[in-house]
C-alpha positions as CSV (number, residue, x, y, z in Angstrom):
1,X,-78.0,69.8,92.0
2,X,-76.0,70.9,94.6
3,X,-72.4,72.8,93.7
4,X,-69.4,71.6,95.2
5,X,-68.3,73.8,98.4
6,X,-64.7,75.0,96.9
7,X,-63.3,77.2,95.4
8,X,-60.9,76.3,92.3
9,X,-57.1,77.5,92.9
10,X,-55.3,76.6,90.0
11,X,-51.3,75.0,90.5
12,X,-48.2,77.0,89.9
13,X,-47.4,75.4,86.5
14,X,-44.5,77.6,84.3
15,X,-46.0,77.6,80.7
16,X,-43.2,75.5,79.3
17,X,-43.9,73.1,81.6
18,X,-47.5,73.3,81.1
19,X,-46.8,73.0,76.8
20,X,-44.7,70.2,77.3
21,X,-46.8,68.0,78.9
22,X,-49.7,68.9,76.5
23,X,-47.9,67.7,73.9
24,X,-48.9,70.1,71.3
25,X,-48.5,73.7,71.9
26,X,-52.4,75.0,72.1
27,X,-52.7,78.7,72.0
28,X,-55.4,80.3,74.5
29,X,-56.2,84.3,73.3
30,X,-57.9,86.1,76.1
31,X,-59.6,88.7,75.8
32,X,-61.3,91.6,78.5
33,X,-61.3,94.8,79.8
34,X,-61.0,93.6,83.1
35,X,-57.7,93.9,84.3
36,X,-58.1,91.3,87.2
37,X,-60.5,89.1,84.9
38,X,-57.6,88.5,82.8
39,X,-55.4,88.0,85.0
40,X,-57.4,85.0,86.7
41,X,-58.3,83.4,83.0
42,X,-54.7,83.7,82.4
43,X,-54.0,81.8,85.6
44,X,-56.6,79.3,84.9
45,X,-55.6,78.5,81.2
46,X,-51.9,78.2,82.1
47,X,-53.1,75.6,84.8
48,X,-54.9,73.5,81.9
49,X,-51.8,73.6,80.1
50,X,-52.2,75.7,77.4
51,X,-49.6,78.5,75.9
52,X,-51.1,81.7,75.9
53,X,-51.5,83.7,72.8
54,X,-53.4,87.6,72.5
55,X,-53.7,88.2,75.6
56,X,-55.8,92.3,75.4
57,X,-58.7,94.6,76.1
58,X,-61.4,93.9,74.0
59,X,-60.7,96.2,71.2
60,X,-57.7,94.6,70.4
61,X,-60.4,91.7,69.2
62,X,-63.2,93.5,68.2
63,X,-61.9,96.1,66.4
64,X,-61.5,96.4,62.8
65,X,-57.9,95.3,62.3
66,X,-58.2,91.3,62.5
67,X,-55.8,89.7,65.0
68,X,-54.7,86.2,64.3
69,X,-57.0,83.6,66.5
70,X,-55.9,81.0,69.1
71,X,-57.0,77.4,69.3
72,X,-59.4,78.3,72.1
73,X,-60.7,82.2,72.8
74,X,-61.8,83.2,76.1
75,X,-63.8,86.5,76.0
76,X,-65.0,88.6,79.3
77,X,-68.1,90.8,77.4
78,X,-70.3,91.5,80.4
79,X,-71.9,94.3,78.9
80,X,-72.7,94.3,74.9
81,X,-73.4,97.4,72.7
82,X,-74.6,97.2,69.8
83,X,-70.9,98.1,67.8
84,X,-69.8,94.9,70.1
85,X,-72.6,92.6,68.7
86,X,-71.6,93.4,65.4
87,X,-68.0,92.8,66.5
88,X,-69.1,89.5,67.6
89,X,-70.6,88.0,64.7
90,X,-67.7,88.7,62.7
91,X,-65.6,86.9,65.2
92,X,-68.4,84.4,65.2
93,X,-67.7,83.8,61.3
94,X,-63.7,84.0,61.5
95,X,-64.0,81.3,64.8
96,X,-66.1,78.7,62.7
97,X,-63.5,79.5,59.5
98,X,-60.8,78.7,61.5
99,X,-62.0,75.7,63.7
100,X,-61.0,78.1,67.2
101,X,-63.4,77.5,70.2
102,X,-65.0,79.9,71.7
103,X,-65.7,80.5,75.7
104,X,-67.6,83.6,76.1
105,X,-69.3,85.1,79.6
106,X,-71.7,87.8,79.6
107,X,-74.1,88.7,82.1
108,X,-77.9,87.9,82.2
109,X,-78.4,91.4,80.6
110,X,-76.3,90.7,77.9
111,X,-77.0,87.6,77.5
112,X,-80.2,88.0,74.3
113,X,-77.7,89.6,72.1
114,X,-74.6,87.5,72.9
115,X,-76.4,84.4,72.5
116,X,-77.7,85.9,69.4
117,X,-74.5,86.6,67.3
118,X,-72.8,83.3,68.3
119,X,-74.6,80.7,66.2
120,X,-72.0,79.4,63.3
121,X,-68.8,78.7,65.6
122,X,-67.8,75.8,68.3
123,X,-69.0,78.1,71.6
124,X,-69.4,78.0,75.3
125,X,-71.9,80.8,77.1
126,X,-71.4,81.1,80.1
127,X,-73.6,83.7,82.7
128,X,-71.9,85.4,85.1
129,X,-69.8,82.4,85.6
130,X,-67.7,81.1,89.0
131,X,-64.0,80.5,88.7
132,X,-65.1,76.8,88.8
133,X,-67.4,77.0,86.0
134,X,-65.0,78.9,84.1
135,X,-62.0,76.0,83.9
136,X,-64.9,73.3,83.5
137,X,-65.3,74.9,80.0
138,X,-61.8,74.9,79.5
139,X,-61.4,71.2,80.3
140,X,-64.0,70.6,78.0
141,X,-62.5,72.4,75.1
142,X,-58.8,70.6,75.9
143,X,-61.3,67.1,75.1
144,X,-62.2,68.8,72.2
145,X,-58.6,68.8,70.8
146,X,-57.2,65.8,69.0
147,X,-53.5,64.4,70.5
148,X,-54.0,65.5,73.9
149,X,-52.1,64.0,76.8
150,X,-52.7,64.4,80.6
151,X,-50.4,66.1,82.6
152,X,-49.2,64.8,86.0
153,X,-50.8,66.5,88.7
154,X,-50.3,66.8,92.3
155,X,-52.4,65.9,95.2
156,X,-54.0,68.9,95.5
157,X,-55.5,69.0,91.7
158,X,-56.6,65.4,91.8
159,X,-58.5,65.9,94.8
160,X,-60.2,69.4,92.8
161,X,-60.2,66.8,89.9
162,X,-62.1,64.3,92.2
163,X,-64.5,66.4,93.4
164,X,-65.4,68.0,89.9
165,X,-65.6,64.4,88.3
166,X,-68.4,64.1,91.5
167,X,-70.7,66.6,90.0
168,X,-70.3,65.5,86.1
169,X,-71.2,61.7,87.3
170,X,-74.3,63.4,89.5
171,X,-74.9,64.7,85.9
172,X,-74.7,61.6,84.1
173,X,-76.4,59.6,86.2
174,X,-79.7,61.7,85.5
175,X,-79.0,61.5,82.1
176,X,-78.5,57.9,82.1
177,X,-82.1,57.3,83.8
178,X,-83.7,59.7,81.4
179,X,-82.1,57.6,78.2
180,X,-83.0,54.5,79.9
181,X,-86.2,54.0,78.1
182,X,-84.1,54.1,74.8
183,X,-81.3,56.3,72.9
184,X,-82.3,58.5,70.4
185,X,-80.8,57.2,66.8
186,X,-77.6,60.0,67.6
187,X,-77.1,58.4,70.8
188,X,-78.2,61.3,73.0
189,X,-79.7,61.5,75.9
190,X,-83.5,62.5,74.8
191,X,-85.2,59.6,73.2
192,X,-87.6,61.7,70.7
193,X,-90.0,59.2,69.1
194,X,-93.9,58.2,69.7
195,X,-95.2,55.3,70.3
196,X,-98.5,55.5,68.3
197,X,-98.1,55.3,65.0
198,X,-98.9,58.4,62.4
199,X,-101.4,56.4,60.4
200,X,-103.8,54.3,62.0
201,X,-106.1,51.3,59.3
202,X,-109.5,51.9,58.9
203,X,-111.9,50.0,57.1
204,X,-113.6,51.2,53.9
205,X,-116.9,50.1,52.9
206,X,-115.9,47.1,50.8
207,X,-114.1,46.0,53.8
208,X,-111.0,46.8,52.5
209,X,-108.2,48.3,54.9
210,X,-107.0,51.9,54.3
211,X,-104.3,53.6,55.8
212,X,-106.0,57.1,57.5
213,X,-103.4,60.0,58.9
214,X,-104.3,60.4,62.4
215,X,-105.3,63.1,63.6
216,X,-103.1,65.3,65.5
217,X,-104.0,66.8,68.8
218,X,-104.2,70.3,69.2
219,X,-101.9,72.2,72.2
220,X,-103.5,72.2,75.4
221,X,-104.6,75.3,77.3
222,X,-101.8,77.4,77.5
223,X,-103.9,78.2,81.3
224,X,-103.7,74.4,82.2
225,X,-99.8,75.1,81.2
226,X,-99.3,78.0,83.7
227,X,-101.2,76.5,86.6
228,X,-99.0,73.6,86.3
229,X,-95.9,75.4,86.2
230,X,-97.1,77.8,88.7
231,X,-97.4,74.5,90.9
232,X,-94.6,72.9,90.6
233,X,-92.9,76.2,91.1
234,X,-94.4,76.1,94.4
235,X,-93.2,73.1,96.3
236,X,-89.7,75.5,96.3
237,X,-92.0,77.4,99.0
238,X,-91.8,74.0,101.3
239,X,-88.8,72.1,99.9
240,X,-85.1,72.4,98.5
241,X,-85.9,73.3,95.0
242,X,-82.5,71.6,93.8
243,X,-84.9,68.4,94.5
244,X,-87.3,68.9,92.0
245,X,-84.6,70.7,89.8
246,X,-85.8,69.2,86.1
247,X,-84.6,71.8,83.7
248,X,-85.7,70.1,80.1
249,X,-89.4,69.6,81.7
250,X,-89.8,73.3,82.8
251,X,-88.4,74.3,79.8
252,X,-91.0,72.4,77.4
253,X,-93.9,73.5,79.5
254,X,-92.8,77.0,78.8
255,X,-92.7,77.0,75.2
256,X,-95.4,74.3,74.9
257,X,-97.5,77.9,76.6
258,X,-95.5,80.3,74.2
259,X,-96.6,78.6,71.5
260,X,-100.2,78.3,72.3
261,X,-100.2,81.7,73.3
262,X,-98.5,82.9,70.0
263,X,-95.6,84.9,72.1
264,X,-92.1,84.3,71.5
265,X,-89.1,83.4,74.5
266,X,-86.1,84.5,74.9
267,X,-83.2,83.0,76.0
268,X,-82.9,85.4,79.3
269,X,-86.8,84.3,79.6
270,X,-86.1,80.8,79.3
271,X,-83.2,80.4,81.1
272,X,-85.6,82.1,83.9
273,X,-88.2,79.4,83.2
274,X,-85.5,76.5,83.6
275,X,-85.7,76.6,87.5
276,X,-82.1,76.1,87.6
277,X,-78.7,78.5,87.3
278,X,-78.2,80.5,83.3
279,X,-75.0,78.9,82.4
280,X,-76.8,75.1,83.5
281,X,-80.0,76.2,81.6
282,X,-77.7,77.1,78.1
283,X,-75.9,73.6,78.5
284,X,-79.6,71.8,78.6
285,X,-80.9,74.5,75.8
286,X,-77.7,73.3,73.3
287,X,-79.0,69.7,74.0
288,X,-82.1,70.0,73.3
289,X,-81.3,71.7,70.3
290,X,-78.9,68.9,69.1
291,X,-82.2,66.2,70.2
292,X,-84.4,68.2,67.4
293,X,-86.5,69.3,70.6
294,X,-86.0,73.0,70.7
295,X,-85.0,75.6,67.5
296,X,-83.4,78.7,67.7
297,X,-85.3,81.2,65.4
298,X,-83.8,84.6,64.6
299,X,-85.4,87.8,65.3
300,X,-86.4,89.2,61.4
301,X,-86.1,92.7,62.8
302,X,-83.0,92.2,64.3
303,X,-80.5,89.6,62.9
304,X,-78.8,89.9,66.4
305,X,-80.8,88.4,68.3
306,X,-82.6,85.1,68.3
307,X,-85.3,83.4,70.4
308,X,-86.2,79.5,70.9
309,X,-89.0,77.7,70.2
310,X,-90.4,74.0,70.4
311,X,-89.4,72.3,67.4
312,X,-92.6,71.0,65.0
313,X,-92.0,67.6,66.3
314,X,-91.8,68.4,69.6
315,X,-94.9,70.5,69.8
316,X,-96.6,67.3,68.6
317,X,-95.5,65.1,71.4
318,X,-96.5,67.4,74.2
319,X,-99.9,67.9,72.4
320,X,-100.3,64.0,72.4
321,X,-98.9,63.8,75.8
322,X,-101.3,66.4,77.5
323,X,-104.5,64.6,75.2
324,X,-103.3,61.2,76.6
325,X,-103.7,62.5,80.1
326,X,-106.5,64.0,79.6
327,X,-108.2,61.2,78.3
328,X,-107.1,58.6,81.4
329,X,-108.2,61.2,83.6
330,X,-105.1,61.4,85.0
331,X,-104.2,64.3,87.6
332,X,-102.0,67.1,85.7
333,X,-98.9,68.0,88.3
């Protein structure tokens, strides 16, 4: 899907002002040890209307001495160690304690261990995020908070507003024809049920009906699985790719491979499979998640890091959907 040609300047709002209209005074902490990367989340969060709180390199958060939380926590941790991992999922813990939101970027080579030691609290990843991309999270943590009122905004912000609003109804547009065939019983946007039944009536010798389980297909090739991935990848090589962009189907083919193959995936690794940019590919990974399609399963050796997988269920639906092509003789694309 194509991004918006613009680049987000946020308006000159004083902080009373921007409190004020909030109603509620929501504290933003920010935290990097990039000068100028503060200084531009500063500008940013002010714009949204928040009051700023910690403002500070990151060892004024991550180090031992526990400083008080705001409402919402922006963090700059391009590059994580391992005594910033650990920092992390103890901020992790004191963030879901607390009920404070979490918006953290990192880069794709940090992004394994990040992603791995933020799991309890409310969080945004972002990878190597635009500007744009950055106050899109913030809005979405402002929704988030309960009270909230909308500030008056000048022409210039409601035509950034307009444009931005274009993008999330591209989004839900696609959603809305994916959920067309039905909403899941939570109302999201995967519909995660089968249509043939787990039991199926047989007949006994006395002619007496008995329920049988059905038997369950097994995965397909995981070499049928890469050739089809392999070709769909390949019509980028003739076409805009952002035509064929379908994140949640590249992503189940992947795994639906993994797991035949017995390997695990990362999240790097899947992001990379996705097709489409790391922070889109983590918004369609938490989805899933929340559909029951995908699980995140933590590494034994290494509590701090953590790798998906198809969920039971959904392992069971691509093995029935690959067996029901297979048997129409359809053409696998």
């Amino acid at each position: 899907m194509a991004q918006a040609d613009f680049e987000y300047q946020p308006a000159s709002i004083a902080p009373e002002a921007a409190n004020d209209a909030a109603g509620v005074a929501l504290a933003v902490s920010i935290y990097s040890d990039r000068a100028h990367m503060r200084d531009m989340m500063r500008d940013d969060a002010q714009a949204a209307g928040f009051r700023l709180g910690q403002v500070g390199d990151l060892d004024a958060l991550l180090g031992k001495a526990a400083v008080p939380l705001g409402d919402v926590i922006l963090l700059d941790c391009p590059i994580a160690g391992g005594g910033v991992l650990a920092a992390l999922s103890r901020l992790d813990t004191r963030a879901a304690h607390s009920g404070s939101q979490l918006i953290v970027s990192t880069s794709v080579d940090g992004l394994d261990g990040v992603f791995g030691c933020l799991e309890q609290a409310d969080m945004q990843l972002l990878v190597d995020p635009t500007r744009g991309e950055r106050v899109i999270a913030l809005g979405r943590a402002l929704a988030k908070m309960p009270g909230m009122r909308l500030r008056e905004i000048n022409d210039e912000d409601r035509l950034t507003l307009i444009r931005l609003t274009e993008q999330v109804g591209q989004i839900a547009e696609r959603l809305e024809r994916m959920g067309a065939a039905g909403q899941s019983a939570h109302g999201g946007a995967f519909r995660f049920e089968s249509p043939d039944p787990k039991f199926h009536g047989q007949t006994g010798q006395d002619g007496s009906e008995r329920l049988v389980r059905a038997k369950r297909p097994s995965l397909p090739d995981p070499r049928l699985v890469r050739r089809i991935i392999r070709q769909r990848q390949a019509r980028a090589k003739f076409f805009d790719g952002e035509l064929f962009a379908d994140p949640a189907w590249d992503m189940l083919l992947d795994l639906t491979a993994a797991r035949a193959e017995h390997v695990r995936v990362s999240v790097t690794s899947l992001c990379i499979a996705s097709g489409v940019p790391p922070t889109t590919a983590l918004r369609w990974i938490s989805q899933m998640v929340e559909a029951g399609l995908l699980e995140r399963v933590e590494d034994e050796s290494d509590k701090r890091r953590a790798f998906i997988a198809l969920s039971d269920s959904a392992a069971d639906a691509m093995a029935r959907y690959f067996a029901e092509l297979a048997s129409d003789g359809a053409g696998l694309v």
